[in-house]
LOTOR-445011 format. One record per residue (C-alpha): y, x, z. Coordinates in nm, 4 decimals. Layout:
<nodes>
<node py="Y" px="X" pz="Z"/>
...
</nodes>
This chain:
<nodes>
<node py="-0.9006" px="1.6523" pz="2.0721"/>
<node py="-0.6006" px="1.5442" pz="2.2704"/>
<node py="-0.3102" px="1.3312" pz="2.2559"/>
<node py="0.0274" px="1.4192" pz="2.3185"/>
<node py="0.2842" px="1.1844" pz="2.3883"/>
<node py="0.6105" px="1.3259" pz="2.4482"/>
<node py="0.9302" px="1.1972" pz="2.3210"/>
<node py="0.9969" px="1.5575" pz="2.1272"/>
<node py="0.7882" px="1.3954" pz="1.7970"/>
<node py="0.9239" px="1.5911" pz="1.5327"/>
<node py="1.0339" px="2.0118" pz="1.5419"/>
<node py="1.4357" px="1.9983" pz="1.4072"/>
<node py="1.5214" px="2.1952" pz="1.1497"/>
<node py="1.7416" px="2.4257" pz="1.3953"/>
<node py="1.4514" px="2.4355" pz="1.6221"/>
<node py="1.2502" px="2.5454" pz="1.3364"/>
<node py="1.4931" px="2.8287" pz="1.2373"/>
<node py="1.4599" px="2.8957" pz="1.6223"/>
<node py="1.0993" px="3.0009" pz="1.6164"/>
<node py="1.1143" px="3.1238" pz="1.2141"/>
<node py="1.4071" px="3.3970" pz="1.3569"/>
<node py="1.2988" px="3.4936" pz="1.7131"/>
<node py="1.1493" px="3.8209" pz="1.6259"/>
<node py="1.4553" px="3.8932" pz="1.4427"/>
<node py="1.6707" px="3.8734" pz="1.6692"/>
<node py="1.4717" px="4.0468" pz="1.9251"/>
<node py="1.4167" px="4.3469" pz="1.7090"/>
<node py="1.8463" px="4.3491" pz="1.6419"/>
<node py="1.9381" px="4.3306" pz="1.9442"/>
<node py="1.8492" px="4.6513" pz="2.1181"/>
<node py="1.9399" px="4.8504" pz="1.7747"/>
<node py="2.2721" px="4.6683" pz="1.7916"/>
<node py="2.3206" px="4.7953" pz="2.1608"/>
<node py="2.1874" px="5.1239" pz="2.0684"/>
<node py="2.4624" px="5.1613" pz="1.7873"/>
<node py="2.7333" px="5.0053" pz="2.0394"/>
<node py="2.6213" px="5.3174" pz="2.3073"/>
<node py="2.6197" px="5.5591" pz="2.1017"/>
<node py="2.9963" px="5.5327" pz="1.9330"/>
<node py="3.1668" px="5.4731" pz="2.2838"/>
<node py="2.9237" px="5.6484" pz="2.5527"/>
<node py="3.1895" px="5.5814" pz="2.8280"/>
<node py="3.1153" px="5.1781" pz="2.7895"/>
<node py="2.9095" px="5.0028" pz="3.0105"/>
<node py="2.7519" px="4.7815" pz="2.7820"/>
<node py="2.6567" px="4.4625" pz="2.9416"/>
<node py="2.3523" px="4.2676" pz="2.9116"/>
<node py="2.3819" px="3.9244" pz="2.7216"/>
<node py="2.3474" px="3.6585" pz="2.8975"/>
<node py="2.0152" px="3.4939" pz="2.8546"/>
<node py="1.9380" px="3.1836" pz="2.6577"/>
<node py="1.9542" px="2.8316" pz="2.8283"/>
<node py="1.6442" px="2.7012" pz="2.9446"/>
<node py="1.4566" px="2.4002" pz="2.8020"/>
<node py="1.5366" px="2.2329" pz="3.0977"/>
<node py="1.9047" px="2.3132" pz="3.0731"/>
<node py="1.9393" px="2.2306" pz="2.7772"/>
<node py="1.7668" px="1.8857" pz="2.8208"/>
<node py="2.0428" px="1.8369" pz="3.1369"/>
<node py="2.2678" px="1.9353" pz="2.8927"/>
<node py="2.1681" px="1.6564" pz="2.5903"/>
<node py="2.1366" px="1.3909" pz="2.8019"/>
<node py="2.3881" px="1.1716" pz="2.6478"/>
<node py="2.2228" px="1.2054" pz="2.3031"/>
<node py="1.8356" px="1.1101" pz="2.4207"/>
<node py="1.8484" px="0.7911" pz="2.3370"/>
<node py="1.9497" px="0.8753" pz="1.9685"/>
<node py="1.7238" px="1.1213" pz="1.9450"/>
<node py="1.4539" px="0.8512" pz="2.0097"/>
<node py="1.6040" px="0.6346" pz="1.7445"/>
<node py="1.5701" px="0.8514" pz="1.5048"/>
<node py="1.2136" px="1.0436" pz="1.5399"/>
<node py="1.1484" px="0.6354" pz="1.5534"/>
<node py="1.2728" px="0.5629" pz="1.2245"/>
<node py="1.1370" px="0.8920" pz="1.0408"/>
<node py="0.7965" px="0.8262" pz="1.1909"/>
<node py="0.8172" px="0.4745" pz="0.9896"/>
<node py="0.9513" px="0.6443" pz="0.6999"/>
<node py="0.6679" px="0.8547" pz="0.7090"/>
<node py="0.4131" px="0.5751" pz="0.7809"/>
<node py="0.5416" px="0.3945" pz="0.5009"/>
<node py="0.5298" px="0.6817" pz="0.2649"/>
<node py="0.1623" px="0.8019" pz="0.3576"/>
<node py="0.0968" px="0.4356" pz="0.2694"/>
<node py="0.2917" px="0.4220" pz="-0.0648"/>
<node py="0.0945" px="0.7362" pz="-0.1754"/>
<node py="-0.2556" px="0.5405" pz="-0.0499"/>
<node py="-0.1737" px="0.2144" pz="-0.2552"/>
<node py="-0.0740" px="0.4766" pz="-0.5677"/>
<node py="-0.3938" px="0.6648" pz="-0.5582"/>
<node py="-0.5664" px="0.3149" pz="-0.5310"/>
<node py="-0.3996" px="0.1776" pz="-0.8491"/>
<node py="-0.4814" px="0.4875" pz="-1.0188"/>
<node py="-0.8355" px="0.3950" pz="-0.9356"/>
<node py="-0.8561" px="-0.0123" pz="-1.0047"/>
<node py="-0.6331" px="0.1048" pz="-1.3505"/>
<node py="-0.9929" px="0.3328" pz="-1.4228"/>
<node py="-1.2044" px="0.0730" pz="-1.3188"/>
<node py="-1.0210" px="-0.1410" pz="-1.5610"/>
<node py="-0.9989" px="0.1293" pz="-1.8735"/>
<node py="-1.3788" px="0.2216" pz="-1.8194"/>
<node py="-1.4947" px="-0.2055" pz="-1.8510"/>
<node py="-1.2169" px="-0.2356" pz="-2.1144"/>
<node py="-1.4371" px="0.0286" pz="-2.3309"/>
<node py="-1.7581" px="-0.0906" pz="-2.2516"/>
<node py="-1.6550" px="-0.4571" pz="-2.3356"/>
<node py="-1.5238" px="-0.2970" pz="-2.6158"/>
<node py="-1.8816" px="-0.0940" pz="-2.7049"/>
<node py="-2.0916" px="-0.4079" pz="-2.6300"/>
<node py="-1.8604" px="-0.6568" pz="-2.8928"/>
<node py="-1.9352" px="-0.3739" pz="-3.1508"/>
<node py="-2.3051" px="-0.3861" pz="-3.1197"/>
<node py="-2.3313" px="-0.7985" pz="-3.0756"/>
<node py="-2.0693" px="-0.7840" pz="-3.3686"/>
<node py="-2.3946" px="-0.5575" pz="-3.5780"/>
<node py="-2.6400" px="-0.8552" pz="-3.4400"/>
<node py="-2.4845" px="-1.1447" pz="-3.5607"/>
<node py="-2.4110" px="-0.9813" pz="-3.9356"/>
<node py="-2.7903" px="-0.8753" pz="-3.9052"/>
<node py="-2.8784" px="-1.2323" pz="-3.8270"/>
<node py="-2.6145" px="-1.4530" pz="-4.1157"/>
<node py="-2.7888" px="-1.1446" pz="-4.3894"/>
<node py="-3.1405" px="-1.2779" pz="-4.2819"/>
<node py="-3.0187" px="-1.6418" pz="-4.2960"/>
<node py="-2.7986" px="-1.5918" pz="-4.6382"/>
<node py="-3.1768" px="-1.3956" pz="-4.7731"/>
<node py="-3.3643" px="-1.7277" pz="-4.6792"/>
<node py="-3.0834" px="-1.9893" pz="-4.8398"/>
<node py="-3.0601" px="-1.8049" pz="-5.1424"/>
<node py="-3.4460" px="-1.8168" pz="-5.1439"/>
<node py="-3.4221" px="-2.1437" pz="-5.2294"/>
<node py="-3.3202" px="-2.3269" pz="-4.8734"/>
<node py="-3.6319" px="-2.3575" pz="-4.7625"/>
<node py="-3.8144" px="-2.1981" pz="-4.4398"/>
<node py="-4.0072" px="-1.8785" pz="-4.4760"/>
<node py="-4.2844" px="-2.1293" pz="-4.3584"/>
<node py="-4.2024" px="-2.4351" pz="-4.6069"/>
<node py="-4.2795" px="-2.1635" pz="-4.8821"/>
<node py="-4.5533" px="-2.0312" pz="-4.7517"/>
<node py="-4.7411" px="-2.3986" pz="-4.7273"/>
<node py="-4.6295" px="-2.5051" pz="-5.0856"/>
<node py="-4.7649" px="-2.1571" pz="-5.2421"/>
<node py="-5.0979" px="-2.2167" pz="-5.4715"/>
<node py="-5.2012" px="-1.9130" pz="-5.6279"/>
<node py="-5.4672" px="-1.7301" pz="-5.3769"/>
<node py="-5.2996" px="-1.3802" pz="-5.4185"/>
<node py="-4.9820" px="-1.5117" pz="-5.4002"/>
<node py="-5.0636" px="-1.7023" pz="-5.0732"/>
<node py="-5.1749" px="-1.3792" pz="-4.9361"/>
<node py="-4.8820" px="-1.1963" pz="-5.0362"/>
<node py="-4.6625" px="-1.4645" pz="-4.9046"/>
<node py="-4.8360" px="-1.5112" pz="-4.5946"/>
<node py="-4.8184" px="-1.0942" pz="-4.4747"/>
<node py="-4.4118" px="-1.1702" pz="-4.6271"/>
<node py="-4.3910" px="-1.4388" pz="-4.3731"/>
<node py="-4.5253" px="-1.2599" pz="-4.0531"/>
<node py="-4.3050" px="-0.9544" pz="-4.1073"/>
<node py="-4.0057" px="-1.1579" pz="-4.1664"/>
<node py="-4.0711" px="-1.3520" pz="-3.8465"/>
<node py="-4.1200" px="-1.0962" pz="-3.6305"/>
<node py="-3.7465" px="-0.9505" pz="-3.7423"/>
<node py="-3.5944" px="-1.3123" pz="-3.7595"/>
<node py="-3.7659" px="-1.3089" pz="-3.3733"/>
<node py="-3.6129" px="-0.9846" pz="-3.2811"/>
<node py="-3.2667" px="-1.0015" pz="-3.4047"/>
<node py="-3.2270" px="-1.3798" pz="-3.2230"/>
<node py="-3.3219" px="-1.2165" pz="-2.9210"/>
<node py="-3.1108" px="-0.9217" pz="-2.9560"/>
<node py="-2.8324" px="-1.1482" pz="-3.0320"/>
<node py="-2.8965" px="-1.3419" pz="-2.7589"/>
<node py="-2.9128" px="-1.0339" pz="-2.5332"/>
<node py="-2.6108" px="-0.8565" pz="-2.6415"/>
<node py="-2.4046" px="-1.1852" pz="-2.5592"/>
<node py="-2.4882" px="-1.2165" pz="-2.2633"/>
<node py="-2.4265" px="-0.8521" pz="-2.1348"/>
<node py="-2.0478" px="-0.8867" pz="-2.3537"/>
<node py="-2.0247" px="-1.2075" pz="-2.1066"/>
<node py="-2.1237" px="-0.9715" pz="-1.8085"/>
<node py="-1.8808" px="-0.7345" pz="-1.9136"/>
<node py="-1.6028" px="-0.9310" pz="-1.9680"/>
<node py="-1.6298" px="-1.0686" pz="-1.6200"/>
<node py="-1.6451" px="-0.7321" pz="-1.4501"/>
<node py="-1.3274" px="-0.6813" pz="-1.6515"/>
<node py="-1.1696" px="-0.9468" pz="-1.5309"/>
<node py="-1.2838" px="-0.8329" pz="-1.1890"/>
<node py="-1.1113" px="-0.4989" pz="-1.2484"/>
<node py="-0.8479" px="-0.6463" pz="-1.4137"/>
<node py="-0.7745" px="-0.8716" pz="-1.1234"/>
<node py="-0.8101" px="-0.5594" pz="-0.8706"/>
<node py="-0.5738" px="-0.3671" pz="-1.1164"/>
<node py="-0.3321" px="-0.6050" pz="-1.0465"/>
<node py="-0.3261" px="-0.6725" pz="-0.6919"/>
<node py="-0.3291" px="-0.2578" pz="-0.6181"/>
<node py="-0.0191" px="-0.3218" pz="-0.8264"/>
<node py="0.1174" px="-0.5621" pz="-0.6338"/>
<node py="0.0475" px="-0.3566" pz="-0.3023"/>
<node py="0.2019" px="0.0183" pz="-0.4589"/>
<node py="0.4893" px="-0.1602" pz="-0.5214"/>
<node py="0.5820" px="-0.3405" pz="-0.1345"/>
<node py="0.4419" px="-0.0079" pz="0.0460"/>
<node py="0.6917" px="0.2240" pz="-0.1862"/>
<node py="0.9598" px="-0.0381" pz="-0.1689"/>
<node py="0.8721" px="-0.0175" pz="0.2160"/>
<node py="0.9358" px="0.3468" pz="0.2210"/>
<node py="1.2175" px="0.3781" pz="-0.0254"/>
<node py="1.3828" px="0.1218" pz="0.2689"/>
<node py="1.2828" px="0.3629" pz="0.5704"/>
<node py="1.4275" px="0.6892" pz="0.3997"/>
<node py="1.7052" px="0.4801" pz="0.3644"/>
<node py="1.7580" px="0.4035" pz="0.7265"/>
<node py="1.6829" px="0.7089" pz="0.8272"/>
<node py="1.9914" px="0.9191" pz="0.5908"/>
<node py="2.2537" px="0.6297" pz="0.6959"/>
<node py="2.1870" px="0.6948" pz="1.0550"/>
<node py="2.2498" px="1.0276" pz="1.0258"/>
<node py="2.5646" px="0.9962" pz="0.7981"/>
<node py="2.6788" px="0.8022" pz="1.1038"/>
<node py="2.6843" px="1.1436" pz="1.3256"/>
<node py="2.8906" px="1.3582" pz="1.3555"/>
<node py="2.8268" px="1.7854" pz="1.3028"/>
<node py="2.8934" px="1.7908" pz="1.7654"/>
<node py="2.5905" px="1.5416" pz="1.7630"/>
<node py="2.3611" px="1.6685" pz="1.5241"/>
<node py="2.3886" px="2.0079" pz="1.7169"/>
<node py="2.2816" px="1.8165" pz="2.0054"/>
<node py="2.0135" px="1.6620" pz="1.8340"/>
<node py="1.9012" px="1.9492" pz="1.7057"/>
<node py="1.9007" px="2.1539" pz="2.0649"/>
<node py="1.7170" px="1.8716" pz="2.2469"/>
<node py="1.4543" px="1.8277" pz="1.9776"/>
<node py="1.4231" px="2.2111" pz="2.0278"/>
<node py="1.3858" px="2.2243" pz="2.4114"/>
<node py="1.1667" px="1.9074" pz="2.3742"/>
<node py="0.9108" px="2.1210" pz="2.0788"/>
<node py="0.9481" px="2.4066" pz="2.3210"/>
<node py="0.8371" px="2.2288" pz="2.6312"/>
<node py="0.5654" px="2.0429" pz="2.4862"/>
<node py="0.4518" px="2.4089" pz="2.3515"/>
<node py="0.4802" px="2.5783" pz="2.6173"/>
<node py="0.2482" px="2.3130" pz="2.8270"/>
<node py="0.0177" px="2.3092" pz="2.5660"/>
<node py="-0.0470" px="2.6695" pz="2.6341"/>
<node py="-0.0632" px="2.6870" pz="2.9754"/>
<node py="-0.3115" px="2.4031" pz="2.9758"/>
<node py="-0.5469" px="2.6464" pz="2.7733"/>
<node py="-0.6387" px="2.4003" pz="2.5357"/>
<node py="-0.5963" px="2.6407" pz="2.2273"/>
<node py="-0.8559" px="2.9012" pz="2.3963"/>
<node py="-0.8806" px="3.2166" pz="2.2174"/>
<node py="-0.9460" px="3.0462" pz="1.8591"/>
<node py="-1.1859" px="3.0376" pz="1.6094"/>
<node py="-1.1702" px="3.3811" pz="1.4368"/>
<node py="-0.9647" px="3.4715" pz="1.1346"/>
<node py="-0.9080" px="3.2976" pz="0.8193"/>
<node py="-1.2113" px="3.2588" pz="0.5681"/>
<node py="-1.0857" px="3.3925" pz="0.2094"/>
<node py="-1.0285" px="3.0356" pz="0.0551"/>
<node py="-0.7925" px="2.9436" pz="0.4109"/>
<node py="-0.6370" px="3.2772" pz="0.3545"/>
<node py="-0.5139" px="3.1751" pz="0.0283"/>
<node py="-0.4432" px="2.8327" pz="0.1437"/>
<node py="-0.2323" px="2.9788" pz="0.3970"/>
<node py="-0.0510" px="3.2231" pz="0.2000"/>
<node py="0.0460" px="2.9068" pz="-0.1031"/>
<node py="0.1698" px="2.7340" pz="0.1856"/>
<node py="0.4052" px="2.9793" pz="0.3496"/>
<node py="0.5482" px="3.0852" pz="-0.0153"/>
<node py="0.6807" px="2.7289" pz="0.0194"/>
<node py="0.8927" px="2.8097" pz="0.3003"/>
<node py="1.2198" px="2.6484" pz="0.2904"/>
<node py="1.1664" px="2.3929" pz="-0.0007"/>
<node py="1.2999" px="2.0954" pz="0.0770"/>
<node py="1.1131" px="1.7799" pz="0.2231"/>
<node py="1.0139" px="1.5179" pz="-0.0221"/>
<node py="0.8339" px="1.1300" pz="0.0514"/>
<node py="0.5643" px="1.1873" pz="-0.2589"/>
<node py="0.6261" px="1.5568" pz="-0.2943"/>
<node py="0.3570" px="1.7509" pz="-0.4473"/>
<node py="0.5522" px="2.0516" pz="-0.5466"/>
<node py="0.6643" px="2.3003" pz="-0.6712"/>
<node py="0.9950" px="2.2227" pz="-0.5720"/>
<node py="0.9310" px="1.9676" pz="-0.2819"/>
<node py="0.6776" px="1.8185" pz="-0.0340"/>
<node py="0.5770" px="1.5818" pz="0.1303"/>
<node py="0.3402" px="1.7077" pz="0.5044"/>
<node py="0.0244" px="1.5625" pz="0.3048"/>
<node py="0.1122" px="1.7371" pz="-0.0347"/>
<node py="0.1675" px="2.0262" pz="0.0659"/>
<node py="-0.1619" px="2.0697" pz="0.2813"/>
<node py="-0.3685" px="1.9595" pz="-0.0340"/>
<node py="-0.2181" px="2.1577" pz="-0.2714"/>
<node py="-0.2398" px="2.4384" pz="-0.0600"/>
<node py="-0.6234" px="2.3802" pz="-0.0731"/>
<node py="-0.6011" px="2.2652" pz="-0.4144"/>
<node py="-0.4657" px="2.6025" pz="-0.4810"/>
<node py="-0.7786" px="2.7912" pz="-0.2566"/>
<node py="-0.9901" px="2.5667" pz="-0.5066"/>
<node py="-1.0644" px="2.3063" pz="-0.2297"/>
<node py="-0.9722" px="1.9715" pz="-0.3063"/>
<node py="-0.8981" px="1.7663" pz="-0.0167"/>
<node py="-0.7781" px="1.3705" pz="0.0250"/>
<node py="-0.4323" px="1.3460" pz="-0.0896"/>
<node py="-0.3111" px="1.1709" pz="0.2428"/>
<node py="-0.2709" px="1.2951" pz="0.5966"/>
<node py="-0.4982" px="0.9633" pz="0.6747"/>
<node py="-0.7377" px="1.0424" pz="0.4616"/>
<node py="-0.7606" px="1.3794" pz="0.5241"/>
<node py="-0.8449" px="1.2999" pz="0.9012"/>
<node py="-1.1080" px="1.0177" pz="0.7943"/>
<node py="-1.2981" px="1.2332" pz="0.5782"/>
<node py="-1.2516" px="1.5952" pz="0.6471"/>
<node py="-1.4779" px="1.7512" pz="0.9378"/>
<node py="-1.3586" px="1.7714" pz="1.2635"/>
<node py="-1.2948" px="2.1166" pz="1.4645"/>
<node py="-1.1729" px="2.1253" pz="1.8404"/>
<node py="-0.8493" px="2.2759" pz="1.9081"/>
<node py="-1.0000" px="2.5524" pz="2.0969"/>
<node py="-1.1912" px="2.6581" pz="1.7599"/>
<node py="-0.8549" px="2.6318" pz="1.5507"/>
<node py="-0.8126" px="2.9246" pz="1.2794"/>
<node py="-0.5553" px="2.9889" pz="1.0241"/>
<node py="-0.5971" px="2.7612" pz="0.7409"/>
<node py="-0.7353" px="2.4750" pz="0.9497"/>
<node py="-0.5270" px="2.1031" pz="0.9282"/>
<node py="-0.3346" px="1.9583" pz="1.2433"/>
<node py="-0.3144" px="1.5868" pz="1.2608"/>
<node py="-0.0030" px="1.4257" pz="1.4489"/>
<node py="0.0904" px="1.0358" pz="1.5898"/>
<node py="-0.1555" px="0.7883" pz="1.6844"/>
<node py="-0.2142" px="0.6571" pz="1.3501"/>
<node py="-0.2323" px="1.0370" pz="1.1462"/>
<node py="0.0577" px="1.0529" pz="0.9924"/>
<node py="0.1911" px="1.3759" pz="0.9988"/>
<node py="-0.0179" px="1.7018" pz="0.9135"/>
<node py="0.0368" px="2.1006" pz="0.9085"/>
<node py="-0.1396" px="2.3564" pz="0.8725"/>
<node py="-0.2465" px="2.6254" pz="1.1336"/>
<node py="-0.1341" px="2.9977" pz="1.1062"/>
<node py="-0.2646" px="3.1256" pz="1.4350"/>
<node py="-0.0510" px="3.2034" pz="1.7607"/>
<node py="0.0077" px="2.8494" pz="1.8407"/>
<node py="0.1968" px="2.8102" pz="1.5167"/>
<node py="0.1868" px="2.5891" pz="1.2130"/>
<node py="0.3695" px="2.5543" pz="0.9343"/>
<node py="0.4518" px="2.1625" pz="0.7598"/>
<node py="0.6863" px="1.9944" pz="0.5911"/>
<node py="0.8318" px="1.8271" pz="0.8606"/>
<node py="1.1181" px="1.4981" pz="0.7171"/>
<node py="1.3654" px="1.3798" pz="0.5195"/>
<node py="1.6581" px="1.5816" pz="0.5847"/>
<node py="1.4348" px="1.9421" pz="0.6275"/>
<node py="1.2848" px="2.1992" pz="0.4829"/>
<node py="0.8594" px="2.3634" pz="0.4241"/>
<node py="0.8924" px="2.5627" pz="0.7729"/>
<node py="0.7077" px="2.7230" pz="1.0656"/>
<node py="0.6807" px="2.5237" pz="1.3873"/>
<node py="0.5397" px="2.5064" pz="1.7033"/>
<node py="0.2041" px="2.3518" pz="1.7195"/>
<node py="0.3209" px="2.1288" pz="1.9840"/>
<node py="0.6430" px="2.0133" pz="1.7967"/>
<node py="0.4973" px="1.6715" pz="1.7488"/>
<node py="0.2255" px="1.4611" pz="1.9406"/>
<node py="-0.1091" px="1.6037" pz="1.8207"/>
<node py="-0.4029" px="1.3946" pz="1.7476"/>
<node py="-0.7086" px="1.6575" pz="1.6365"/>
<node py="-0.7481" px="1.8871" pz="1.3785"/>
<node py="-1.0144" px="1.9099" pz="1.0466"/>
<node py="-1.1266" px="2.2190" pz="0.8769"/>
<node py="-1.1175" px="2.1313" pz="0.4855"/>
<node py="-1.4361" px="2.4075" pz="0.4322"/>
<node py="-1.6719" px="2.5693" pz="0.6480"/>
</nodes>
């Protein structure tokens, strides 16, 4: 596992177009020169001229660094905040079925003390309208031998049931009391995961916020340059990842399920970037990884944080195409590996599902969602 902590956080959505048309480009070219030499064969076609280097282009976007810094800054919060937001939703969801499931036992145990008590006032309307005297007051004042008998075998079999439903009453009260307070327990959990869904999506709902008006204050000249030095920054970081030999030769190909989780995720090239987004229209890093998996019939933790925590850990230099790659410090950015150093994620507000560099962001480790 390593740690990467260039400035170049996030892959730009130019730089991802980069890398998504390369091979393009370099299979046009030469037919385009062909074509060119074969209508005028008396032309000297010259070469192009080759692209600017990374660190060109760095030299180049000087003036813009520290705005680029701003704002991988602010959508690293935004996505902080919105990896939390989706934590605190999937824990409300929980204390809410905590809460339904006491609710309906509370509601189960009232029936059944409800059944004990009418048992108990039928025994007790049986003995008033016996004349309002004990079972055991009749039983003394009875003469006749046979009818003392008879009374007496009456007497035992009623008190046994008299015995039984008391304590059954008794019993189911106090479990309705138990109940009831674990109810209020959930209820009281219910509440406060509430209370926490709401600040951490109010949280994020502010950092997309920030992050769209500080890019409404540029203008097209400076989002080009913040969109070349993001590149050179993704490319440099790549490129030093690979020379370090960290990747090694991998871990083999794709298992069937990572196959298909692969192939869901790349058919969601291009669709746009959403804080929450589960699809099919929109993602989110995190909801697109699971419902790739979710689609390979793997479920996996619905947040990039909880997909670290929980999923097993795989070294870099065993990474294979399907396999998850966790980003920042704190895990919260994830793609998902296709092989060849590349990955594919949903990157920010503002972009699109695409194909990036590994390196395009500081990488933390990577987990394997199935052997």
């Amino acid at each position: 596992m390593i740690r990467r902590t260039t400035s170049g956080r996030r892959g730009s959505d130019r730089g991802g177009r980069r890398w998504g048309t390369a091979c393009a480009v370099a299979l046009l070219l030469p037919l385009a020169m062909g074509q060119s030499a074969r209508a005028d064969p008396d032309d000297d076609p010259q070469p192009p001229p080759p692209p600017p280097t990374s660190a060109e282009v760095l030299a180049r976007t000087d003036g813009v660094a520290a705005l680029l810094v701003r704002l991988q800054d602010l959508r690293h919060q935004e996505e902080q905040a919105e990896q939390q937001s989706t934590a605190r939703d999937a824990e409300l969801a929980a204390r809410q079925g905590e809460l339904d499931r006491a609710n309906g036992r509370v509601a189960a145990e009232q029936q059944q003390v409800d059944a004990s008590e009418a048992e108990a006032a039928q025994l007790a309307g049986d003995e008033y309208r016996g004349g309002g005297l004990s079972g055991i007051a009749r039983f003394l004042l009875s003469f006749a031998p046979t009818g003392l008998l008879t009374e007496a075998g009456d007497l035992q079999e009623r008190s046994r049931s008299e015995a039984d439903v008391v304590h059954d009453v008794r019993d189911r009260r106090a479990a309705l009391a138990a109940l009831r307070d674990t109810a209020r327990q959930a209820r009281s959990g219910a509440e406060l995961a509430a209370g926490q869904a709401r600040a951490a999506r109010t949280d994020a709902e502010r950092q997309a916020a920030d992050v769209q008006a500080r890019l409404t204050t540029l203008d097209p000249a400076q989002r080009a340059q913040l969109d070349d030095r993001e590149a050179a920054l993704a490319d440099q970081a790549q490129r030093q990842l690979l020379a370090s030999g960290v990747l090694g030769t991998g871990g083999g190909p794709a298992t069937p399920a990572a196959a298909t989780a692969v192939t869901y995720a790349m058919a969601q090239i291009g669709k746009p970037y959403l804080w929450g987004g589960t699809g099919p229209d929109s993602y989110d890093c995190s909801g697109l990884t699971s419902k790739a998996w979710e689609a390979a019939g793997v479920p996996i933790p619905r947040t990039s944080q909880d997909q670290w925590a929980v999923l097993p850990r795989v070294p870099l230099d065993a990474l294979r195409p399907g396999d998850l790659v966790i980003y920042f410090p704190d895990a919260t950015h994830v793609g998902m590996y296709l092989g060849g150093g590349l990955m594919v994620n949903a990157p920010h507000t503002g972009a699109v599902v695409k194909v990036a560099p590994l390196a395009a962001m500081p990488v933390l480790g990577a987990v394997r969602p199935a052997p």
